[in-house]
C-alpha positions, 0 to 999 in steps of 0.5 A: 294289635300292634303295628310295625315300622322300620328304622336304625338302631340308635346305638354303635355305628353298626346301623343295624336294621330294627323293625319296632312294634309299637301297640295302641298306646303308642309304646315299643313293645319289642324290637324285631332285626329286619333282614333287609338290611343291608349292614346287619343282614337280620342280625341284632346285639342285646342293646338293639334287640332289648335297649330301647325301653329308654324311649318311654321311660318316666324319666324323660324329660318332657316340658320346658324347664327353666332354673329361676334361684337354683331350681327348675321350673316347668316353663312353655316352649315360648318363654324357654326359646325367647330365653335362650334367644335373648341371652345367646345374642349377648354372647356371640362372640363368646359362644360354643355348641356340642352336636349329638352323634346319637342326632340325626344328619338332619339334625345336625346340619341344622345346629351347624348351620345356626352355630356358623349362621346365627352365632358367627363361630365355628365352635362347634364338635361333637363326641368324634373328639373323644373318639375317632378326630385322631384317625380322621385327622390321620386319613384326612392328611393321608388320603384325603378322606376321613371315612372307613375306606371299604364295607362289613362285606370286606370283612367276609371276603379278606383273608386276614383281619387285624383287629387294633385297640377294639373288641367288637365282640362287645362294642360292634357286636354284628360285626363281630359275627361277621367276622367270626363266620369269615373266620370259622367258615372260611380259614379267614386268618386274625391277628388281634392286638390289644393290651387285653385279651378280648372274646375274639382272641379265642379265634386268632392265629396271633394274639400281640398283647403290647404295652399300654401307649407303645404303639408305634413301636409295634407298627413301625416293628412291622413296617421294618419286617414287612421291609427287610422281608421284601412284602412291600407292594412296590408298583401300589407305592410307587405308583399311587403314594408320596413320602416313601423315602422319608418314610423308610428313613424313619423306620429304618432307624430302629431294628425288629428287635429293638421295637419289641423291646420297646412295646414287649411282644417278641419281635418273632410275633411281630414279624408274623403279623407282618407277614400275615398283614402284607401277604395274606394266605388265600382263603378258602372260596376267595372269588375268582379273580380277588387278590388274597387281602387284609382289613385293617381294624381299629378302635379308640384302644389306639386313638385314645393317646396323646400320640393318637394322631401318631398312632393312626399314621403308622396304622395308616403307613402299614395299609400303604406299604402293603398296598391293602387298600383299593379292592374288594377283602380289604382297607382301613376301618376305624369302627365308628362308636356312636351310631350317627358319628360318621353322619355328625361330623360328614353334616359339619359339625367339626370346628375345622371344616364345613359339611362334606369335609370342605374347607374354609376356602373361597371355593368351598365356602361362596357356595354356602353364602350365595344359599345362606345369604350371608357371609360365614366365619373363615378362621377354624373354631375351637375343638370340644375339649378347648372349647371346654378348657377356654371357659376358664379364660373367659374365652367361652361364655355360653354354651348350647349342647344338644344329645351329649353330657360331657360330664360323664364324656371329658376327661377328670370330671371334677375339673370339668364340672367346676368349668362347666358351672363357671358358664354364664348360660348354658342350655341342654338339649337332651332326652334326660336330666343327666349330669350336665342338664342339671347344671343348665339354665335352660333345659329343652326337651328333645325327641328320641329317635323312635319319635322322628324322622331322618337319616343316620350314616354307619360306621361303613358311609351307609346312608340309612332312614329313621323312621317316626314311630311313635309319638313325642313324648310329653311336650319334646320336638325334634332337634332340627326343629327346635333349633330353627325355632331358636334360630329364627327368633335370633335371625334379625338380630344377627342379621340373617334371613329367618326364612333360611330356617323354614323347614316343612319337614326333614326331608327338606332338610336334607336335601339341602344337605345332599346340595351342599355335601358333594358326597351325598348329592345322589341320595333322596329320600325317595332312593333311600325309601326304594333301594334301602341304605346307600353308601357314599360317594354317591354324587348323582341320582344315576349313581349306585352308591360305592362299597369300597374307596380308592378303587382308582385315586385317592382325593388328595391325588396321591397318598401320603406316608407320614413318618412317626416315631415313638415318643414317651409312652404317656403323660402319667406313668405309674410310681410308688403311690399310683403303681398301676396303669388304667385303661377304660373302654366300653363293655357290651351291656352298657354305652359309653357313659350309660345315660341310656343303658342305665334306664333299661331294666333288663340290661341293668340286671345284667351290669349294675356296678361298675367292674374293675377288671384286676390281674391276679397278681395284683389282686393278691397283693391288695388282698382282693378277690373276685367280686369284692368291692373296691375302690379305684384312686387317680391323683384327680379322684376315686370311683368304687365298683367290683373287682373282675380278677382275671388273667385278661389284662396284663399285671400292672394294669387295670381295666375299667368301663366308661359307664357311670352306676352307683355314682362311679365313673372312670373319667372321675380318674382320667387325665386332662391331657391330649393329643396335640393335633387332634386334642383327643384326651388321654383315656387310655393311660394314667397311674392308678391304685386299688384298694379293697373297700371293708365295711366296718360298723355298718359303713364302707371304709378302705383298707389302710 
């Protein structure tokens, strides 16, 4: 006998519904889609439907452990929380935290709470650093709000899609199949820009394969045809932006053709793509009524830069000057990775600002200290990469990381775990003993998402409920629940009311949430229960919820144009020793930096090496045919894995995944550089070499 019980998969941003069935012994035996659901309409990808075996695997973490003389051991909850109080309270000045985007909002309000609260920092972030923080900062500056602006519905009902820097196919996989049935069944046009050629370039009416690092180039090329052939949407500018005249300054600066030369796509293609962006053709069936328009699409293919705040402007400038923003069949969508990124960052935890986006203003703030019953720190925290560089200035002392493992997830891993292991105490809160927990001092068993209840956010502001299913694992709590343990053993010490931390359930957490978060007021449990997901701005309990953003205004009032100008393409450029470029992504069987995927047999059969996809070109000139091993170098280290050779990448560029198999893992070769608003690493651009590995008397050697 089984039974079943409804809830959200806990991997990308999609938020797809699943329906788990759980047998007597408490264990998932398969996942079902659930056609309810609103953002997946009863469809799942392979991680979904066969990735959440991780849930019952042998390697849970499942009791206290605490590092006495180098070694864990075994420890009760009591002795492991009084631990982790008492050494906190010695370092609250010195102090910062990761959330969990892979956490529930209900989770994640209460860490950012204990951190503000009991620690007196606003040092805390989570993986939006690493992936999206330059199109937040972007759509913050430019619209006043961080969120994707429209729905996967927008996505069937435009008549063109521009893909940006993201292959959905693999990392959003629903949403490609939307995409594809706008496409195949509708005459949906599709522009897809990418260094790579990716599954979805098989449907496009336009492929623009520029240069790794050019993209400004590319968006101001287009925003200078969509000028000099009169496709602005001159009443929206006028009437709803701000900074035109500076804006077309600084594209009028430079010409079509001069742009292409600059990132390498014929100016030809660049002005198609422009023509296609601002005035789309009709598509066939487009409801009475609706204006033919274009989804803007991107992913870290174009965050992922120094100049990624750059390159989200110009993202951003293009929507503006074709005035594809505001209605139904189009807007701006930065596809979100993680599936609770957009809920971790809308609960606070981001060293900027508090839950809903708010500021550090009276205005904002007085309402969290009347309900707190304390005064809360005023001056913006440090960000996750800062927080990880000031270790080495003593700035940075301790720190408390819940549900991510930032030595698979920063950038030059050997760089990052000689400051990691320079902490005085650092305590891990996580599912497994990874990279990072390894090097903690006190280790917390967490619950997985099958093991508690809440609510994630998707990548379109959908407010969705997880659903307990099973029960813990071994001795393992809910995150929510094990902070406010912590929390309250330190709130006299910190001087805060222990009661601001007795919760009887998650609900009531989060309708402290929904009280604080303007956006989110309307939303209960109880709607969640009768109606299914809802999308924010939802500010009553009346209200419906609301599918796409700026219909009438914009938060900030008017929007805004930025000007940007390209800069240098990257920090590190190819030379003699290091010929090629290096670009990282995700693929479909494996997430991100594969602490979960890698303890899933059944996707584990399909990847279990890490692929290194090489132009032929350049696999001729190191002797490297497909399938061989090889060995990838960086001037900071070196990663092995299997050449992929293929006319996919461009000559002079390699391709590899974020996942770490058999010890290697892209972010042992990338560069600790970032962008200098967002402070987003460099993942996207760094010298590199390959070289085929030849066994010689039994052993692995490289070619000399």
């Amino acid at each position: 006998m089984t039974r079943t019980v409804s809830s959200t998969c806990p991997y990308c941003g999609v938020g797809c519904g699943i329906v788990l069935n759980v047998d007597e012994q408490d264990r998932i035996r398969w996942v079902d889609d659930d056609p309810e659901n609103l953002s997946s309409t009863g469809m799942l990808c392979v991680k979904g439907r066969f990735g959440t075996t991780f849930v019952n695997h042998p390697d849970r973490i499942q009791t206290p452990l605490i590092k006495r003389k180098g070694r864990f051991e075994e420890a009760t909850w009591d002795e492991a929380l009084d631990l982790v109080a008492n050494r906190l309270l010695e370092h609250r000045g010195h102090f910062g935290s990761f959330a969990s985007a892979k956490a529930t909002n209900e989770d994640a309000f209460l860490q950012q709470k204990f951190v503000r609260l009991v620690m007196g920092t606003n040092n805390i972030d989570h993986c939006t650093r690493l992936c999206h923080s330059p199109s937040v900062e972007a759509m913050l500056q430019q619209l006043g709000s961080g969120a994707t602006s429209n729905s996967y519905i927008d996505y069937e009902e435009a008549s063109c899609i521009v893909l940006v820097g993201c292959d959905p196919g693999s990392n959003h996989p629903v949403i490609a199949s939307r995409m594809r049935r706008a496409i195949d069944s509708l005459g949906t046009k599709l522009v897809v820009v990418n260094p790579r050629r990716i599954e979805m370039c098989d449907r496009a009416d336009l492929f623009l394969q520029p240069r790794a690092g050019t993209d400004v180039a590319l968006f101001n090329g287009m925003a200078r045809a969509i000028l000099d052939e009169d496709l602005a949407d001159r009443p929206f500018i006028e009437g709803r932006t701000e900074g035109f005249d500076a804006f077309v300054s600084a594209v009028g600066e430079t010409t079509v053709d001069e742009c292409a030369l600059v990132c390498g796509v014929p100016a030809g293609e660049i002005r198609a793509a422009a023509r296609l962006f601002a005035r789309p053709p009709a598509r066939r069936g487009l409801p009475e009524g609706l204006v033919p328009g274009s989804c803007l699409v991107w992913g870290m293919g174009i965050t992922q830069h120094t100049q990624g705040t750059d390159n989200a402007h110009s993202l951003l400038n293009l929507a503006l000057l074709a005035g594809q923003l505001g209605r139904p069949g189009c807007g701006v969508s930065p596809l979100r990775g993680q599936n609770n990124v957009q809920g971790c960052g809308d609960a606070g935890c981001i060293p900027d600002s508090l839950p809903g986006y708010q500021s550090y203003g009276d205005a904002a703030i007085i309402p969290f200290e009347e309900l707190w019953g304390a005064g809360l720190p005023r001056s913006p925290g440090l960000k996750a990469t800062d927080m990880v560089e000031q270790i080495a200035s003593g700035a940075i002392r301790a720190m408390y990381i819940v549900g991510e493992n930032p030595l698979l997830s920063e950038p030059n891993l050997h760089h990052a775990t000689d400051l990691i292991r320079a902490l005085d105490f650092l305590v891990v809160q996580d599912l497994f003993l990874h990279e990072t927990a390894e090097l903690a001092d006190v280790v917390l068993p967490a619950c997985s998402f099958a093991e508690k209840d809440g609510t994630f956010t998707n990548s379109e502001r959908r407010v969705q409920r997880v659903r307990r299913a099973i029960a813990p694992v071994g001795m393992a709590r809910p995150d929510w629940e094990i902070l406010c343990d912590v929390a309250r053993r330190m709130a006299p010490g910190a001087g805060v009311d222990p009661a601001q931390f007795a919760y009887a359930s998650a609900g009531e957490v989060f309708d402290e949430f929904a009280r604080l978060m303007p956006q989110i007021r309307g939303i209960s449990y109880e709607r969640l229960e009768r109606e299914g997901g809802i999308q924010w701005p939802c500010p009553s309990a009346d209200h419906p919820g609301t599918r796409y953003l700026y219909a009438d205004s914009f938060p900030r009032g008017v929007a805004r144009f930025v000007p940007v100008r390209q800069h240098a393409v990257a920090e590190e450029t190819p030379d003699g020793e290091y010929p090629l470029v290096l670009n990282t992504g995700r693929i479909l069987y494996h997430w991100h930096g594969g602490t979960i995927t890698r303890r899933v047999a059944g996707l584990m059969e399909q990847v279990d090496t890490v692929p290194v996809a090489v132009h032929p070109a350049d696999a001729s000139v190191a002797e490297i045919q497909d399938g061989d091993p090889v060995v990838v170098f960086s001037r900071r280290g070196r990663m092995g894995g299997r050449a992929v050779v293929t006319d996919a990448v461009q000559p002079g560029n390699l391709f590899v995944p974020f996942v770490k198999l058999q010890g290697s893992a892209a972010n042992f070769l990338t560069n600790n550089v970032y962008d200098q608003e967002s402070r987003i690493p460099e993942y996207k651009v760094c010298a590199a070499r390959i070289e085929k590995k030849r066994e010689r008397k039994g052993a692995f050697t490289l070619r000399s």
